[in-house]
C-alpha positions as CSV (number, residue, x, y, z in Angstrom):
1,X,0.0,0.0,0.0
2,X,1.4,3.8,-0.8
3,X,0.8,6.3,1.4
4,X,0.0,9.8,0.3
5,X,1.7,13.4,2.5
6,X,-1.2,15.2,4.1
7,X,-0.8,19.1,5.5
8,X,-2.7,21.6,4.4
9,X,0.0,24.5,4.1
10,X,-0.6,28.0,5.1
11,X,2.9,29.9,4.9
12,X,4.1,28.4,1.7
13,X,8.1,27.6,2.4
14,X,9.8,25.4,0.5
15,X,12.2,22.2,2.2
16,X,15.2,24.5,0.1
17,X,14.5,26.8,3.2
18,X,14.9,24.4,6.0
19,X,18.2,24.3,7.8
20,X,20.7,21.9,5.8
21,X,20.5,19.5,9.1
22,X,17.3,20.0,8.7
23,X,16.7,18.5,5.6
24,X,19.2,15.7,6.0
25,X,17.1,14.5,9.1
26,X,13.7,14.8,7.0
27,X,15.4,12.6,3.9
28,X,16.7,10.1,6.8
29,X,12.9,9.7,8.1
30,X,11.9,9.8,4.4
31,X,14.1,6.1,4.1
32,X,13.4,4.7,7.5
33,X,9.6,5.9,8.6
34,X,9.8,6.7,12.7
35,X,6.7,5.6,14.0
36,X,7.7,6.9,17.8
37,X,5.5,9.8,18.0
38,X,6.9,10.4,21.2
39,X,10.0,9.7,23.4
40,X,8.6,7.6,25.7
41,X,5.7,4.7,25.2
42,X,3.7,4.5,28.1
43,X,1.2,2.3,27.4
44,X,0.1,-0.1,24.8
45,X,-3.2,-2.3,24.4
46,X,-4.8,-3.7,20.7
47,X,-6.7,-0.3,20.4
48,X,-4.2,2.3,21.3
49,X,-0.5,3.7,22.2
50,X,0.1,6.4,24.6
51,X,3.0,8.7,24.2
52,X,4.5,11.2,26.3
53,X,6.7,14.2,25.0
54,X,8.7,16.0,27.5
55,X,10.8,18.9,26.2
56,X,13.2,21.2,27.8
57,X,13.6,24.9,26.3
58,X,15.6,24.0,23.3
59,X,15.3,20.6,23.5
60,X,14.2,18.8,20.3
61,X,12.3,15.3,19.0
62,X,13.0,14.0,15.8
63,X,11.2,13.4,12.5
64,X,8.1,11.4,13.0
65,X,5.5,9.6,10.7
66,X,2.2,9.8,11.3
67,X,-0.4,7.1,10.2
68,X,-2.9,6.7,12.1
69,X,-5.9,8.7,13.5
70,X,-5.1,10.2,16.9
71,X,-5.0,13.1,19.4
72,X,-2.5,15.6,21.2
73,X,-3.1,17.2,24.6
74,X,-0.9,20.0,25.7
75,X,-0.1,19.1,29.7
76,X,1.6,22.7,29.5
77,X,2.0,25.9,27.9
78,X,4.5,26.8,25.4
79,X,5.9,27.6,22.2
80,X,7.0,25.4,19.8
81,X,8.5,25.0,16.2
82,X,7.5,22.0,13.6
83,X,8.8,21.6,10.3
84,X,6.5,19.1,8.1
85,X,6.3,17.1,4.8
86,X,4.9,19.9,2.5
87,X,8.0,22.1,3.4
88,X,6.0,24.6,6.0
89,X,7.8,25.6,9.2
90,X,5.4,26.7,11.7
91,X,5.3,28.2,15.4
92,X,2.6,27.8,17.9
93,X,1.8,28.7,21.2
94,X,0.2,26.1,22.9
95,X,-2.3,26.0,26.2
96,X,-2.5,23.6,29.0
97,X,-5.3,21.3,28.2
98,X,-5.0,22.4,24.5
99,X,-6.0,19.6,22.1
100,X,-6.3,18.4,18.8
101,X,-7.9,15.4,17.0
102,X,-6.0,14.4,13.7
103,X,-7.9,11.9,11.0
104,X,-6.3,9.8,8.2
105,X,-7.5,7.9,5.9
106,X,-6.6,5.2,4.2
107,X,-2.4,6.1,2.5
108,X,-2.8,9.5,4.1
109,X,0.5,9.9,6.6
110,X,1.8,13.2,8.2
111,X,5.5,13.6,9.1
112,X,6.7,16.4,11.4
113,X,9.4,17.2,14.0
114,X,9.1,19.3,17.6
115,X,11.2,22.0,18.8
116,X,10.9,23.6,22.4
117,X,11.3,27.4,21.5
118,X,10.3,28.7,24.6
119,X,11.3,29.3,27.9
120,X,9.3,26.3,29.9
121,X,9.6,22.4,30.0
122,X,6.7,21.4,27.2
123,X,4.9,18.3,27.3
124,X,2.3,16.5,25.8
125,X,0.5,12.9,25.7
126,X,-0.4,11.5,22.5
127,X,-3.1,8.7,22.0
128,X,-3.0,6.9,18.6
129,X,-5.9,4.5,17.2
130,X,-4.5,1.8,16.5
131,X,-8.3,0.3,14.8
132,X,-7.3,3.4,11.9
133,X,-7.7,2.4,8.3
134,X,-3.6,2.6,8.2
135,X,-1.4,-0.4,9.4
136,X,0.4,1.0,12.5
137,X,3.8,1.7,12.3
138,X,6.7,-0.7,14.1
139,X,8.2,-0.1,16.8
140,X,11.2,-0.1,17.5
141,X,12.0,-2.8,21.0
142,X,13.7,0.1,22.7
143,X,10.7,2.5,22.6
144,X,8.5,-0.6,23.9
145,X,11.1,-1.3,26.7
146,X,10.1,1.8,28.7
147,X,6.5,0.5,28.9
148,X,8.5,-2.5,31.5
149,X,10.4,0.0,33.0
């Protein structure tokens, strides 16, 4: 099955833009789809994966795939930079207890990174659906090891 980029973009930037390590990171996740959409796994059942993101100011997570439907809450507030698949950078301030539902469909995928650009820890839990019309991702043993941490 191929999957088809979604994102609707709204600034117009081209990847020719991005930082040179930048793009080099985006053509790595481009070979090798991440399916971590977090840093740590904290639960896993047969209809859904939890994630937690926890970044210090400046701190960073990678390139990421997304594939399947799921939601993001906010835990705190902050500002943070993405750079996605259609070449947009974007920056955001998010609100405790903000949240957002994401749907795709069947060969839809998303991939982004996460950039702390303010000056507070950021973190967020991420619930994927694993019953989504898109075969989950693997993961890789390491991520699931935390969960028997």
């Amino acid at each position: 099955m191929s999957l088809t980029m979604i994102d609707k973009p709204t600034n117009r930037r081209s990847k020719e833009q991005w930082p040179a390590a930048i793009c080099a990171e985006f053509e790595q996740e481009a070979k090798n789809p991440n399916g971590c959409v977090g840093q740590q796994l904290l639960s896993e059942t047969e209809k859904v994966r939890v994630w937690r993101i926890h970044l210090k100011p400046g701190q960073r997570v990678s390139f990421h795939r997304h594939v399947l439907d799921y939601f993001w809450s906010a835990v705190t507030p902050g500002r943070g930079r993405q750079y996605f698949n259609d070449g947009e950078m974007r920056e955001y301030t998010y609100s405790a207890g903000e949240t957002r539902h994401e749907h795709y469909g069947r060969g839809e995928y998303k991939v982004h990174d996460l950039q702390n650009i303010g000056d507070t820890d950021l973190t967020f839990i991420t619930v994927e659906f694993l019953d989504s019309a898109n075969n989950p991702l693997a993961i890789p043993k390491s991520a699931r090891a935390t969960l028997a941490a």
